[in-house]
C-alpha positions as YAML, in Angstrom:
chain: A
units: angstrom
residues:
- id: 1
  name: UNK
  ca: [-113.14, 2.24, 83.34]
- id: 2
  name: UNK
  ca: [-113.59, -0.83, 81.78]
- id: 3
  name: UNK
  ca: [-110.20, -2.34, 81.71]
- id: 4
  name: UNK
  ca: [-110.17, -1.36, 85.62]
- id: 5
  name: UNK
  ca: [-113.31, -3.85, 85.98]
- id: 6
  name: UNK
  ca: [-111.74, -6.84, 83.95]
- id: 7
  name: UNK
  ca: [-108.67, -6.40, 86.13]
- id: 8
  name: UNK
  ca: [-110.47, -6.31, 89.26]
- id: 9
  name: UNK
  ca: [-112.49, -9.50, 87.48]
- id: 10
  name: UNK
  ca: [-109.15, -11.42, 86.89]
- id: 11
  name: UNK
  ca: [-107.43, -10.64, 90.18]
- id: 12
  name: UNK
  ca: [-110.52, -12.28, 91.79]
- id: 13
  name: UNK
  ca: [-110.42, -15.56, 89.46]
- id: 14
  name: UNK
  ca: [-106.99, -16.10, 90.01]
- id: 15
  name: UNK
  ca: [-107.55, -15.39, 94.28]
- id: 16
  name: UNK
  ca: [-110.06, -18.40, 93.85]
- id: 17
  name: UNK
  ca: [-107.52, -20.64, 92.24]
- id: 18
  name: UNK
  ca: [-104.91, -19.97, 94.43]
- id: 19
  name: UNK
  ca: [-106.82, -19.44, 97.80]
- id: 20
  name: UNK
  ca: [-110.25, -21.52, 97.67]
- id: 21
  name: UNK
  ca: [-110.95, -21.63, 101.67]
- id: 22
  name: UNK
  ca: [-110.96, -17.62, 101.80]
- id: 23
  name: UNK
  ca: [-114.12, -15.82, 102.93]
- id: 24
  name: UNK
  ca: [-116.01, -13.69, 100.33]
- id: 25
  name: UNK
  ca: [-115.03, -10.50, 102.74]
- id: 26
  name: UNK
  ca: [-111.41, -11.44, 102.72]
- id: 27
  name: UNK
  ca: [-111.99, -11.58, 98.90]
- id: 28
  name: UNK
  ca: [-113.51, -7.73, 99.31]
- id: 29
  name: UNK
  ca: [-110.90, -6.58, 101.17]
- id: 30
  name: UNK
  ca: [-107.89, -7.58, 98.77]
- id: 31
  name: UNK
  ca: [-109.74, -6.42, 95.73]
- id: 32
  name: UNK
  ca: [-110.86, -3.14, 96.88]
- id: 33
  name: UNK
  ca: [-114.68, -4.29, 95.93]
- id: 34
  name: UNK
  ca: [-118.02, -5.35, 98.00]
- id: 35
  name: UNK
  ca: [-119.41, -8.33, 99.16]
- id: 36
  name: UNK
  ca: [-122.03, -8.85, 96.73]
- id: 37
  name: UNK
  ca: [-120.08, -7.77, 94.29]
- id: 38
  name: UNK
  ca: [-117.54, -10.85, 95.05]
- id: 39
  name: UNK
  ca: [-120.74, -12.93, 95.53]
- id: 40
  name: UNK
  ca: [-121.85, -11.87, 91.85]
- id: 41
  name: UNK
  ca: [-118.60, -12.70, 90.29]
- id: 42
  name: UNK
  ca: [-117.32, -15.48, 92.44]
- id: 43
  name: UNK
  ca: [-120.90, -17.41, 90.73]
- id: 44
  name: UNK
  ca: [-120.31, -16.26, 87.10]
- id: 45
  name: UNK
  ca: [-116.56, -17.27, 87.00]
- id: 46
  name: UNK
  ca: [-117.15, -20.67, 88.47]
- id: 47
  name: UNK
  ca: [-119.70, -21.20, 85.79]
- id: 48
  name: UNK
  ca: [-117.26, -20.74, 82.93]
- id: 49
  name: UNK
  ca: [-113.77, -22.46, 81.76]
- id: 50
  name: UNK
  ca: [-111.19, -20.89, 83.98]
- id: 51
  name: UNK
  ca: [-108.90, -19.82, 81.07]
- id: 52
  name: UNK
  ca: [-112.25, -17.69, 78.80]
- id: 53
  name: UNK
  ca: [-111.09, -14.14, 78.76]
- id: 54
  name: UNK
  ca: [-114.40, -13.50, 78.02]
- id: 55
  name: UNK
  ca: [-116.02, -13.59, 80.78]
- id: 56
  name: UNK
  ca: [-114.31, -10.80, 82.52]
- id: 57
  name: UNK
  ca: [-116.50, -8.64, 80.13]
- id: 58
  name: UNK
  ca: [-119.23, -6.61, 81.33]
- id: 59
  name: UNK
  ca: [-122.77, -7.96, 80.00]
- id: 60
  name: UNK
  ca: [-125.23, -5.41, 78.39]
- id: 61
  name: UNK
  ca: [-127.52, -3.76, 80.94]
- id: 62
  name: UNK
  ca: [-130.21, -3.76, 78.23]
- id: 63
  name: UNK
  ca: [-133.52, -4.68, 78.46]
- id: 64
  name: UNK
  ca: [-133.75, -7.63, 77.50]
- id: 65
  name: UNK
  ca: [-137.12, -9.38, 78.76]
- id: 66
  name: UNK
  ca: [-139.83, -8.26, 76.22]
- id: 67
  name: UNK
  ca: [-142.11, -5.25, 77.42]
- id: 68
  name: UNK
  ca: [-145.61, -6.29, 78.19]
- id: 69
  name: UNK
  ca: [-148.15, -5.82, 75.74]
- id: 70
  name: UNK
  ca: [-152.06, -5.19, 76.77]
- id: 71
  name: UNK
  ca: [-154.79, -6.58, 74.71]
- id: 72
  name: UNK
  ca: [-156.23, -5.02, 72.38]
- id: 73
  name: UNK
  ca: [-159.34, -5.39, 73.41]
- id: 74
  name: UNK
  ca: [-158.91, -3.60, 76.72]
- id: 75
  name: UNK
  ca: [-156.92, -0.28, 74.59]
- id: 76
  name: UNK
  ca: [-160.47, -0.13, 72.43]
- id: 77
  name: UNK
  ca: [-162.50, -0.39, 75.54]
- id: 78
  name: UNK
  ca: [-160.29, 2.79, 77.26]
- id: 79
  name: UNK
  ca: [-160.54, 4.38, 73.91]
- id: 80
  name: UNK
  ca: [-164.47, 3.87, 74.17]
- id: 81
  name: UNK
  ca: [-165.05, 4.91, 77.66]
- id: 82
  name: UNK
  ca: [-162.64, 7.86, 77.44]
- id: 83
  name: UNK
  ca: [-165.11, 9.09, 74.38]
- id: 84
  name: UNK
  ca: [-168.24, 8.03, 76.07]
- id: 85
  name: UNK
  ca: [-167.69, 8.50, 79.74]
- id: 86
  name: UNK
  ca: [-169.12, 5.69, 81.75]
- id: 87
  name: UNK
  ca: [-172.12, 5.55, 84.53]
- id: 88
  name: UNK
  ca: [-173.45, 9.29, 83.49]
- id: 89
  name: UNK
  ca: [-170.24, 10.91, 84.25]
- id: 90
  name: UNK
  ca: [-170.42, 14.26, 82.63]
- id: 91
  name: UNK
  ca: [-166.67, 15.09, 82.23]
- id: 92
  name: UNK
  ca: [-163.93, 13.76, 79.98]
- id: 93
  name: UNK
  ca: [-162.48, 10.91, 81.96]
- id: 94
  name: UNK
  ca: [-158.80, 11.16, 82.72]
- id: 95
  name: UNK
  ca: [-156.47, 8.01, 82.84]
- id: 96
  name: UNK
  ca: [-156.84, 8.05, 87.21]
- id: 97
  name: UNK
  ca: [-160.81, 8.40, 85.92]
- id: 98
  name: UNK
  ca: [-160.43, 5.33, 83.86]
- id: 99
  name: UNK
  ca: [-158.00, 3.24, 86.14]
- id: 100
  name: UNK
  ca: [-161.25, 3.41, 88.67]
- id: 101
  name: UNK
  ca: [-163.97, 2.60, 85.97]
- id: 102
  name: UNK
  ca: [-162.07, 0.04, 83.87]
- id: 103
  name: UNK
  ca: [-162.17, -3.11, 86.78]
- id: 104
  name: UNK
  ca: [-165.71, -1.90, 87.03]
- id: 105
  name: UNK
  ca: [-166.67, -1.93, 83.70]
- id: 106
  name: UNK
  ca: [-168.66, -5.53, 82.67]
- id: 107
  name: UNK
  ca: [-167.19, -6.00, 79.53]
- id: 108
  name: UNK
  ca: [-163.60, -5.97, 80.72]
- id: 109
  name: UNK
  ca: [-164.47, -8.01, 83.47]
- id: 110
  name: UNK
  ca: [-165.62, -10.98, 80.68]
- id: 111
  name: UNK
  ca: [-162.13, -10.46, 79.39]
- id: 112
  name: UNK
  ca: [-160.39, -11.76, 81.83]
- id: 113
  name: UNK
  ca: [-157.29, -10.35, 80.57]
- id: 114
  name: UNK
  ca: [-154.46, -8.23, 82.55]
- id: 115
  name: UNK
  ca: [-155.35, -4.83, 83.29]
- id: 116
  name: UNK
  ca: [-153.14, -1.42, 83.72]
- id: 117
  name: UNK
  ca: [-152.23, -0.16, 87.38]
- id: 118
  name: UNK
  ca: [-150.59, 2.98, 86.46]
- id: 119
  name: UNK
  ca: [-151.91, 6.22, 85.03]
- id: 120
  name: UNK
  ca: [-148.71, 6.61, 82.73]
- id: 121
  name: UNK
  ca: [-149.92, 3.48, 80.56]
- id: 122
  name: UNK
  ca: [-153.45, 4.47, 80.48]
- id: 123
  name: UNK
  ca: [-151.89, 8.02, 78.97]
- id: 124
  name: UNK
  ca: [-149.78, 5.97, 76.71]
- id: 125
  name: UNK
  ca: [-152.28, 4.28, 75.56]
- id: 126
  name: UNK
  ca: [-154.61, 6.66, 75.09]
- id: 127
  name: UNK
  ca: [-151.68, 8.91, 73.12]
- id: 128
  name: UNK
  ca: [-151.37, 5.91, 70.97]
- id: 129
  name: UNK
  ca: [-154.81, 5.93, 69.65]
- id: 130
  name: UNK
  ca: [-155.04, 9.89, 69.27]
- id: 131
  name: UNK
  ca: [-157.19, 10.93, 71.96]
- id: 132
  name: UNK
  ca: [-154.29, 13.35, 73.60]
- id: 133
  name: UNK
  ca: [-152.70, 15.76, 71.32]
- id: 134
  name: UNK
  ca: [-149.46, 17.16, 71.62]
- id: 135
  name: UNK
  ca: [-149.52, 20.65, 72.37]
- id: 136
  name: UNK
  ca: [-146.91, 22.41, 69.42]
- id: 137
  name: UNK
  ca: [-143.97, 23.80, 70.64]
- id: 138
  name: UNK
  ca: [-143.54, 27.31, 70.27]
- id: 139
  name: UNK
  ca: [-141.35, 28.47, 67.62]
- id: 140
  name: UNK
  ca: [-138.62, 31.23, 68.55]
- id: 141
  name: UNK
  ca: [-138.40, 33.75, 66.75]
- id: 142
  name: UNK
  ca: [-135.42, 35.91, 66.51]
- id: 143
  name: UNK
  ca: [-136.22, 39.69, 67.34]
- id: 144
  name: UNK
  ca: [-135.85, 42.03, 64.62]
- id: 145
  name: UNK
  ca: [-132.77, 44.07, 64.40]
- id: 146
  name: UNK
  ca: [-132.74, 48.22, 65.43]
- id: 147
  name: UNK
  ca: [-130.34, 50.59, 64.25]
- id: 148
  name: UNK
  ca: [-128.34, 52.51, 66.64]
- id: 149
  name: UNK
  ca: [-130.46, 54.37, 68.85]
- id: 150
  name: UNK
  ca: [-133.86, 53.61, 67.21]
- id: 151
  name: UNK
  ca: [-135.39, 52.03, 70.12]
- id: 152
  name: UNK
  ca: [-133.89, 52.83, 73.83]
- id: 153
  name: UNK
  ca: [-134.60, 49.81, 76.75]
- id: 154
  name: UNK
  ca: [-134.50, 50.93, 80.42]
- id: 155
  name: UNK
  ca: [-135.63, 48.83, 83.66]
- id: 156
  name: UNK
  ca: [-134.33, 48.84, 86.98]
- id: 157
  name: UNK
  ca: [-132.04, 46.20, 88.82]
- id: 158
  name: UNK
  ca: [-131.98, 45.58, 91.98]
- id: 159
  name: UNK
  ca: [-128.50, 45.24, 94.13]
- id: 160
  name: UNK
  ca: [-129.18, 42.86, 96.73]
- id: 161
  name: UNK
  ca: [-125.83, 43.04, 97.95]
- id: 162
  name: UNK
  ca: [-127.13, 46.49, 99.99]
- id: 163
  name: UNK
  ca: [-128.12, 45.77, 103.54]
- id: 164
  name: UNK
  ca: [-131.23, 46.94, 104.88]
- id: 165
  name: UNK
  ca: [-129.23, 49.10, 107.41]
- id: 166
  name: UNK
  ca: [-127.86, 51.67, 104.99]
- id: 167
  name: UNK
  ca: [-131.79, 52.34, 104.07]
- id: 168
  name: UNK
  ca: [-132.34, 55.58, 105.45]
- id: 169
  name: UNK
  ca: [-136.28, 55.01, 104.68]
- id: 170
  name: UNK
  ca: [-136.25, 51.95, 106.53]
- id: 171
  name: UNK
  ca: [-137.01, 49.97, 103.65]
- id: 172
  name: UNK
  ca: [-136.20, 46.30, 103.75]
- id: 173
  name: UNK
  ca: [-135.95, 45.07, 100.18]
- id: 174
  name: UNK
  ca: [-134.83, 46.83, 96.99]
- id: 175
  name: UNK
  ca: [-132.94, 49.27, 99.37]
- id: 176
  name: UNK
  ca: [-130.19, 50.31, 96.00]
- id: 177
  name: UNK
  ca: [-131.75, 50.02, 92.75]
- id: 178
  name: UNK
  ca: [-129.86, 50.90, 89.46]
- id: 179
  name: UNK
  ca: [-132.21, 52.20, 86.56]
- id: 180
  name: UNK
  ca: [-130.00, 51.61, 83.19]
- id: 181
  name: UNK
  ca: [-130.84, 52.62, 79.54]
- id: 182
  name: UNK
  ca: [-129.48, 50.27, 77.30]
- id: 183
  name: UNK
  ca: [-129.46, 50.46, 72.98]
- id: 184
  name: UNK
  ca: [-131.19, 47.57, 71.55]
- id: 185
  name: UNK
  ca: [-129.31, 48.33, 68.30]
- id: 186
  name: UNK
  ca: [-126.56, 48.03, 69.54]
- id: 187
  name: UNK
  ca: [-126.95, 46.79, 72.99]
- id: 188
  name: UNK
  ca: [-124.94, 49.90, 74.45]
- id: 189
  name: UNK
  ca: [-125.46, 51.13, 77.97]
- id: 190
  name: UNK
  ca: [-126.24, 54.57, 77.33]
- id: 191
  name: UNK
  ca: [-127.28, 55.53, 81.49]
- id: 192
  name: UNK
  ca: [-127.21, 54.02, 84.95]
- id: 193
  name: UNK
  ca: [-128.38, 55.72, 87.58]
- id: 194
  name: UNK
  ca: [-128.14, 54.63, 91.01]
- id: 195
  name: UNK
  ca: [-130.15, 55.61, 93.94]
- id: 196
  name: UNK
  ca: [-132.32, 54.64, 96.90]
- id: 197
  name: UNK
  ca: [-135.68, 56.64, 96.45]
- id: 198
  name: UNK
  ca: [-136.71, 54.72, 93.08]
- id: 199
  name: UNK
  ca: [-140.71, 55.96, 93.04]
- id: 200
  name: UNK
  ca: [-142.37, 57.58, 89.71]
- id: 201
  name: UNK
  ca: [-141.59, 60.87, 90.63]
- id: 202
  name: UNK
  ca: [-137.96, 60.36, 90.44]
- id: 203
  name: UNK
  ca: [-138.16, 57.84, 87.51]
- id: 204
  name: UNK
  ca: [-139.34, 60.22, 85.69]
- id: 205
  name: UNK
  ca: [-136.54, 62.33, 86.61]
- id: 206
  name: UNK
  ca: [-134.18, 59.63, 85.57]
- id: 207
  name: UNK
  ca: [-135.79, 59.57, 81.84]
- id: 208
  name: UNK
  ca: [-135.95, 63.31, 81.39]
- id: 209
  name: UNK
  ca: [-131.92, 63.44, 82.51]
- id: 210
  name: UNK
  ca: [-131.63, 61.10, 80.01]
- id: 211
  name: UNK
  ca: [-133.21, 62.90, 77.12]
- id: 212
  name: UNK
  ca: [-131.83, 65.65, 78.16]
- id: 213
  name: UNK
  ca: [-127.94, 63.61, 77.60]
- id: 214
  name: UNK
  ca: [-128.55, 61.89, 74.94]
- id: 215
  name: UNK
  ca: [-132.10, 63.71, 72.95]
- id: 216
  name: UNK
  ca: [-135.35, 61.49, 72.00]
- id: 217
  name: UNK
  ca: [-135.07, 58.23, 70.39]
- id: 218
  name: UNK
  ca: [-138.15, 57.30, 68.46]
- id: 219
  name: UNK
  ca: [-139.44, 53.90, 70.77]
- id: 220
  name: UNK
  ca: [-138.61, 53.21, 74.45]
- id: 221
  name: UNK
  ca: [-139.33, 49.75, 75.95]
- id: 222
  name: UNK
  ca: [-140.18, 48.95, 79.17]
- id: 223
  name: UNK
  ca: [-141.92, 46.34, 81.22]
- id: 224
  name: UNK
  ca: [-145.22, 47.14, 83.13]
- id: 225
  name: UNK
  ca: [-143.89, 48.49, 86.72]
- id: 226
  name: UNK
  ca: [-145.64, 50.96, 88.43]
- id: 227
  name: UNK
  ca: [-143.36, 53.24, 88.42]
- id: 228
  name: UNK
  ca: [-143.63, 53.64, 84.79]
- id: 229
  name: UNK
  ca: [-146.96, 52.34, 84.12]
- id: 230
  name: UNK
  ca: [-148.91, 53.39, 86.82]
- id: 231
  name: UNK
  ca: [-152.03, 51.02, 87.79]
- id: 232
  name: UNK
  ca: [-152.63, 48.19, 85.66]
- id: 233
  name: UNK
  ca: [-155.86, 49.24, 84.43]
- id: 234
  name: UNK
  ca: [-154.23, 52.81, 83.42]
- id: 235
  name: UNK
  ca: [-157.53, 54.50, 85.04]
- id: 236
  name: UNK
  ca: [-157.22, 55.41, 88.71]
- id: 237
  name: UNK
  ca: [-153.65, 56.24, 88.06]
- id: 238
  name: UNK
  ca: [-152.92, 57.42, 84.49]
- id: 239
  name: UNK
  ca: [-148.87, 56.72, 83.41]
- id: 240
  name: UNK
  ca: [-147.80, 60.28, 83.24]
- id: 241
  name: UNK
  ca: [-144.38, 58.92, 82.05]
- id: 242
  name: UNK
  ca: [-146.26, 57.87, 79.05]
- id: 243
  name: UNK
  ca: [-147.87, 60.91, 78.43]
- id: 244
  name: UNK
  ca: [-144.68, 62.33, 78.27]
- id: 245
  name: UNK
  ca: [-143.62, 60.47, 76.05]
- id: 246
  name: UNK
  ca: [-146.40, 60.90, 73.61]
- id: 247
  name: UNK
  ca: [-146.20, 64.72, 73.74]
- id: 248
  name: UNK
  ca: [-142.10, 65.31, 72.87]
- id: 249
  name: UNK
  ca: [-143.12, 62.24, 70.31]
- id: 250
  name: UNK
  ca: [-141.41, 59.10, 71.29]
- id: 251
  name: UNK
  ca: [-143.35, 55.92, 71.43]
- id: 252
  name: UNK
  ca: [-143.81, 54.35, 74.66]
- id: 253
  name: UNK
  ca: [-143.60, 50.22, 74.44]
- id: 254
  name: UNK
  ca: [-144.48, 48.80, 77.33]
- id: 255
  name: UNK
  ca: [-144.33, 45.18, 77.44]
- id: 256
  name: UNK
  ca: [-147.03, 42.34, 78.52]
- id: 257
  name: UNK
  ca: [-147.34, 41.29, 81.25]
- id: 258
  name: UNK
  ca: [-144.86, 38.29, 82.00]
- id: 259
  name: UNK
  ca: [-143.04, 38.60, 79.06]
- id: 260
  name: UNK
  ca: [-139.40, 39.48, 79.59]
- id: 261
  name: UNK
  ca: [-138.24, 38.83, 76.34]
- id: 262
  name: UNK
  ca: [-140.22, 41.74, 75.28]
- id: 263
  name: UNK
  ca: [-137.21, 43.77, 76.89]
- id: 264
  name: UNK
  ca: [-134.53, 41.16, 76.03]
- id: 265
  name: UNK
  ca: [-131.50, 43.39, 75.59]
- id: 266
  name: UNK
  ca: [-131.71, 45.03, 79.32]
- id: 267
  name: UNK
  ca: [-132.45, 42.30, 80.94]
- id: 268
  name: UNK
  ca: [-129.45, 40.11, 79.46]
- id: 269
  name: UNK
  ca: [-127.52, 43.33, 80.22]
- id: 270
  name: UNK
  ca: [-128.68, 42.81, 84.03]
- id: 271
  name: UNK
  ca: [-127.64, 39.42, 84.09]
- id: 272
  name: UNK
  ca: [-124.23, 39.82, 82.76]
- id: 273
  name: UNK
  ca: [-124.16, 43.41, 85.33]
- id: 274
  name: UNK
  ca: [-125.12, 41.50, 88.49]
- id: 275
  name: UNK
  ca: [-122.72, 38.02, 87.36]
- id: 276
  name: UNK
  ca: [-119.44, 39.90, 86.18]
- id: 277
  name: UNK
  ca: [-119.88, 43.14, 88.47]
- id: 278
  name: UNK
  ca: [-122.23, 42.88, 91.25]
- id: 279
  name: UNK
  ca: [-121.42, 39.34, 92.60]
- id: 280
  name: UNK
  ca: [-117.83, 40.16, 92.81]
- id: 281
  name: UNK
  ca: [-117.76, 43.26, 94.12]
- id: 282
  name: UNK
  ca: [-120.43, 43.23, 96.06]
- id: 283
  name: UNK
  ca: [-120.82, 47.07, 96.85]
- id: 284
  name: UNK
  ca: [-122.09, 47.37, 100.32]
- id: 285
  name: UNK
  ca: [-123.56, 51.31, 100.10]
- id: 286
  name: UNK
  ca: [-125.19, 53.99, 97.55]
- id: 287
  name: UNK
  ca: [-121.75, 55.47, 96.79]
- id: 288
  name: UNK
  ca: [-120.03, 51.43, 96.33]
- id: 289
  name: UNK
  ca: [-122.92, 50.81, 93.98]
- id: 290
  name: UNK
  ca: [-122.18, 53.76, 91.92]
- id: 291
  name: UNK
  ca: [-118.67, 53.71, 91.52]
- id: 292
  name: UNK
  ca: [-118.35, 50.26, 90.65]
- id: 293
  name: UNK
  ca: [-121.29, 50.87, 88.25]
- id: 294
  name: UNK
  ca: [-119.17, 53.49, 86.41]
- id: 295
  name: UNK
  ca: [-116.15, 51.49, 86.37]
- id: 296
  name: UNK
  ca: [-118.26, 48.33, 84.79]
- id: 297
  name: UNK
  ca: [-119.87, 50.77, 82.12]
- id: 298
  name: UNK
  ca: [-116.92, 51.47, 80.78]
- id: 299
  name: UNK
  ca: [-115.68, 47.98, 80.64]
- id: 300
  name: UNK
  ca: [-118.79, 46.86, 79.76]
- id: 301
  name: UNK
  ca: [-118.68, 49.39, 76.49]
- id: 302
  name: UNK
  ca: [-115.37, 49.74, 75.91]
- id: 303
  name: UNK
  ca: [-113.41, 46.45, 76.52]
- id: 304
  name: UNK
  ca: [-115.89, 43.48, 76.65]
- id: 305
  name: UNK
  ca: [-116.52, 41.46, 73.49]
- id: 306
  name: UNK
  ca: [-120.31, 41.26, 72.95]
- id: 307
  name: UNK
  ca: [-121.77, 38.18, 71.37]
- id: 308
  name: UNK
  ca: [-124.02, 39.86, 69.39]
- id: 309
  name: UNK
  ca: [-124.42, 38.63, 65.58]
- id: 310
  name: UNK
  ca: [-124.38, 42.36, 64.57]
- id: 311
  name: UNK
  ca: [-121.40, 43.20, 66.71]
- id: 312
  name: UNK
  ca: [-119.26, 40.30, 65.31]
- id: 313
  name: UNK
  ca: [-117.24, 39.36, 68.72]
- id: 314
  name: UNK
  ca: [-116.15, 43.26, 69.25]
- id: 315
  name: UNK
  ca: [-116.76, 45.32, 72.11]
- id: 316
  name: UNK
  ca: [-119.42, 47.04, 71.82]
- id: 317
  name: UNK
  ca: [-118.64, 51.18, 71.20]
- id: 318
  name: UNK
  ca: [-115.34, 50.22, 69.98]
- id: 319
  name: UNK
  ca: [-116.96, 48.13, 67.48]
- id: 320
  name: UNK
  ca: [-119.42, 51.37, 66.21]
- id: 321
  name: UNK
  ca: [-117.12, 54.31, 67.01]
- id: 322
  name: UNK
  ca: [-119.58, 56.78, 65.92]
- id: 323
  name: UNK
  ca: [-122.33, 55.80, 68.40]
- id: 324
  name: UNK
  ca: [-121.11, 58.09, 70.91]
- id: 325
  name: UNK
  ca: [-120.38, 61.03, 68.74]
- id: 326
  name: UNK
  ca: [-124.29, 60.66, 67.49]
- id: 327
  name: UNK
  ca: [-125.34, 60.53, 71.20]
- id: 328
  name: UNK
  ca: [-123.27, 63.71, 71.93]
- id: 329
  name: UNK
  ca: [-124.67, 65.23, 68.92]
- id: 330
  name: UNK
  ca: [-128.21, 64.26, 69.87]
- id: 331
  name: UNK
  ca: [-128.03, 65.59, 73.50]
- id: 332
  name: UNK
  ca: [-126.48, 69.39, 72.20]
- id: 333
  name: UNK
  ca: [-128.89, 69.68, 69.66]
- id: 334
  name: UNK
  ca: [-131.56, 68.54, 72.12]
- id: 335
  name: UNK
  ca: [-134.77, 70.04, 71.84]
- id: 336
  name: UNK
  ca: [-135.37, 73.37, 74.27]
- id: 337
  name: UNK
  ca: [-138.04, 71.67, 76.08]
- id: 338
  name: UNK
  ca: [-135.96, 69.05, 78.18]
- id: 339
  name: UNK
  ca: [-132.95, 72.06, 78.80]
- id: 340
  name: UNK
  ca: [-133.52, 72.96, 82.63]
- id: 341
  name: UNK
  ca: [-135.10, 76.00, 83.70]
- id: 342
  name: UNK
  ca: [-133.86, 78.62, 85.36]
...
């Protein structure tokens, strides 16, 4: 970029040798550039010998005029008024606060010294002396590793790509929704189950056809919808999902509120579902969503490399053949309470 400038700079030095009586727009128009930009140069390389190559160099765009500096008398005074608020004002003064009070203020006024105008160098300043403390940043912590199928993750997803006229309940929103089960050990999709009457009564469903595949894992996470949690204060509407839970003996996690990361495995599983699957196929019905579900599950278990640290790069079930011969074990040794009656 660079040497394309210097030869736009020398094209124009040598036009004003050999063509003196041009216009600064003829100039423009022969080296491809502005008129104030001709104006600029045409000054600078009539100021120097004709034959310095260095001139044709760009000059630093640094800041070069010293910044200003405020007195130090008026930084004590902000620093005094911020601790003592001024004229019986009963609230920690702010830096718009102090940009109102400090012209007021007798003392400064004696100075007769250059006062602040913006709110950013009042904060500055008071920063400087200590009166704002920097909140700490939070520090991440990684989340601890499960084995395979120690703790199960399920939410739903909606797929927006489902128009509102293929509701049959005249819904408007959420008209598809996919509930998936995913492994946090291993982040395997164990379930997804499509369908278009998500409400507790059939959530449940979808967890009890679950247990009933794949048996009881000792924790299941999810977040705090009302489907699984009920109300939010648990008493006008106990979670009988919960419950359930409790009495075939598998912890119930449910997550606080606005905390995602709580349930971090399904719901980077529904970002990769809705980038790599949903967005390109864009399924259009109830029986669309589920057959291009089934297809992805299998790529998604089978064939896609996984980033995981524990997974090392390798697809996921390929990578720990013997998940799926524990999950068939699990659901035909099931317990006799989740086996349908008859």
């Amino acid at each position: 970029m660079e040497e394309e400038w210097m030869r736009d700079r020398a094209l124009l030095r040598d036009l004003l040798t050999l063509h003196p009586d041009w216009t600064r727009r003829h100039y423009a128009q022969v080296v491809g550039r502005s008129v104030s930009w001709v104006k600029k140069w045409r000054k600078r390389l009539g100021e120097a010998d004709p034959h310095d190559a260095q001139i044709l160099l760009s000059r630093s765009r640094a800041h070069h005029a010293p910044y200003p500096s405020w007195d130090p008398r008026v930084e004590e005074r902000i620093v005094e008024m911020r601790q003592a608020p001024p004229e019986n004002l009963n609230r920690v003064p702010g830096p718009r606060a102090l940009l109102y009070y400090l012209p007021r203020d007798p003392e400064v006024q004696a100075l007769q010294v250059p006062l602040p105008h913006s709110t950013r160098t009042v904060w500055q300043i008071l920063h400087k002396h200590g009166c704002i403390q920097e909140r700490p940043k939070p520090k991440k912590r990684p989340l601890e590793p499960r084995e395979p199928l120690e703790e199960i993750q399920m939410d739903f997803k909606d797929v927006s790509t489902v128009p509102s006229s293929e509701s049959h309940e005249g819904k408007r929103q959420h008209i598809v929704e996919v509930c998936n089960f995913l492994d946090a050990g291993t982040s395997v999709l164990l379930s997804a189950q499509a369908r278009e009457d998500f409400h507790a009564q059939t959530a449940m469903q979808a967890v009890i056809g679950f247990l009933r595949e794949h048996g009881r894992p000792p924790m299941m996470t999810f977040d705090r919808d009302p489907r699984w949690v009920g109300s939010s204060s648990g008493r006008d509407f106990p979670s009988a999902l919960r419950r359930l839970l409790l009495c075939v003996g598998i912890q119930p996690h449910v997550c606080p509120p606005h905390r995602p990361d709580k349930n971090a495995y399904v719901e980077r599983y529904h970002r990769t579902y809705a980038q790599e699957c949903l967005q390109i196929q864009r399924p259009s019905t109830l029986q669309e969503v589920r057959e291009v579900t089934n297809t992805f599950m299998e790529h998604y278990n089978w064939e896609r490399p996984l980033k995981a640290a524990s997974l090392s790069q390798r697809a996921a079930t390929r990578g720990l053949p013997d998940l799926a011969i524990v999950a068939r074990a699990s659901a035909d040794g099931g317990p006799r309470w989740l086996a349908p009656s008859h």
